[in-house]
Each structure stands twice: as structure tokens, then as C-alpha cells.
N, C-alpha and C positions, 0 to 999 in steps of 0.2 A: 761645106758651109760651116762658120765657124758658131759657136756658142750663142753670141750678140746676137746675130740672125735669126738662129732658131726661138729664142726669146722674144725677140720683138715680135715675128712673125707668129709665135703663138700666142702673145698677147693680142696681136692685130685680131686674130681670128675669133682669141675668147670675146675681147670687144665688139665684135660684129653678131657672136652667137649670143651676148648674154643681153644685148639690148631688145627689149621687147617692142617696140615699132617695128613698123612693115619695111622690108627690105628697101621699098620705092622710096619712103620718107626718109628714109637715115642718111645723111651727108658723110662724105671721107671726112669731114671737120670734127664729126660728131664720132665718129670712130677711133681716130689721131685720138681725141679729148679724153675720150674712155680707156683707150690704151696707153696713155701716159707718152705719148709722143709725139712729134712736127708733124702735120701734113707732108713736109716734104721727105723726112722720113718714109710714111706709108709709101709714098710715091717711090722712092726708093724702093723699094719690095713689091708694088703693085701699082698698074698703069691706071686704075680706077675699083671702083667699087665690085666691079661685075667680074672683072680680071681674079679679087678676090674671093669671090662666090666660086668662079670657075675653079678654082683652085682647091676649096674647098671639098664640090664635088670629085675633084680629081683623089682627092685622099679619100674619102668615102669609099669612091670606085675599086682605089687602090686594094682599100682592108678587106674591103668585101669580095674582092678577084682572092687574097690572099686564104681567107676563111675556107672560098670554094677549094681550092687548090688543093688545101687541107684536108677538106674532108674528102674529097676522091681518093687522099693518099692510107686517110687514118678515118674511114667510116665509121661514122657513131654505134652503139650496139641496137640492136634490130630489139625494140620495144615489144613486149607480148600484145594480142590485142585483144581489147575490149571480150569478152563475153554479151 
């Protein structure tokens, strides 16, 4: 993927994170508008609104598969406890 993409596509994503209305109300219109781009842009990168939620949670999934993976390899240091 080249540069432009990852750009647009993490613009698309901050535009969708940083708008505080409810997921149900926000339009691809109003998304496009926020991110500084076409509609058909976004459409270019995502099929609809949900497509990019899903997407979303896929990178969430992602980091948080990654962090586990991590930690089985490199376990945090074992805390004293409490008295």
C-alpha cells in the first residue's frame, strides 16, 4: 500500500473516531467532509460505513493479538503483593 492510502485511510479512520455523534447518525458524507475528501474516495477504500468500523475493530484485534503474543514471549516482572 502506498503512502496516499495509508493517509487517506488514517485520516478516514481519525474522521470517524474524533466525531462525537453516535455511530448510527454519522453519514459517509459527513465522514468524506471531516477527512478532507470525495465520498467516492472513501468508497474507494471502504464499501460503507460498517465496512469501516469493521476494519477498525480488525486493527484493534490486531494490536491486541500482538501485545498477547508479547507477553507470553517477554512476561512482565511478577509484582510483590500486597501485605
Amino acid at each position: 500500500m502506498d503512502l496516499r492510502m495509508i493517509k487517506t485511510r488514517r485520516d478516514i479512520r481519525n474522521a470517524l473516531l474524533d466525531d462525537n455523534r453516535s455511530f448510527e447518525s454519522i453519514t459517509v458524507s459527513q465522514i468524506a467532509r471531516r477527512a478532507n475528501i470525495s465520498r467516492s474516495t472513501f468508497y474507494d477504500h471502504y464499501s460503507d460505513k460498517y465496512a469501516l468500523l469493521n476494519a477498525l475493530f480488525d486493527e484493534v484485534r490486531e494490536q491486541l493479538t500482538r501485545i498477547t503474543e508479547s507477553r507470553k514471549t517477554h512476561p512482565a516482572e511478577t509484582l510483590p503483593e500486597d501485605d
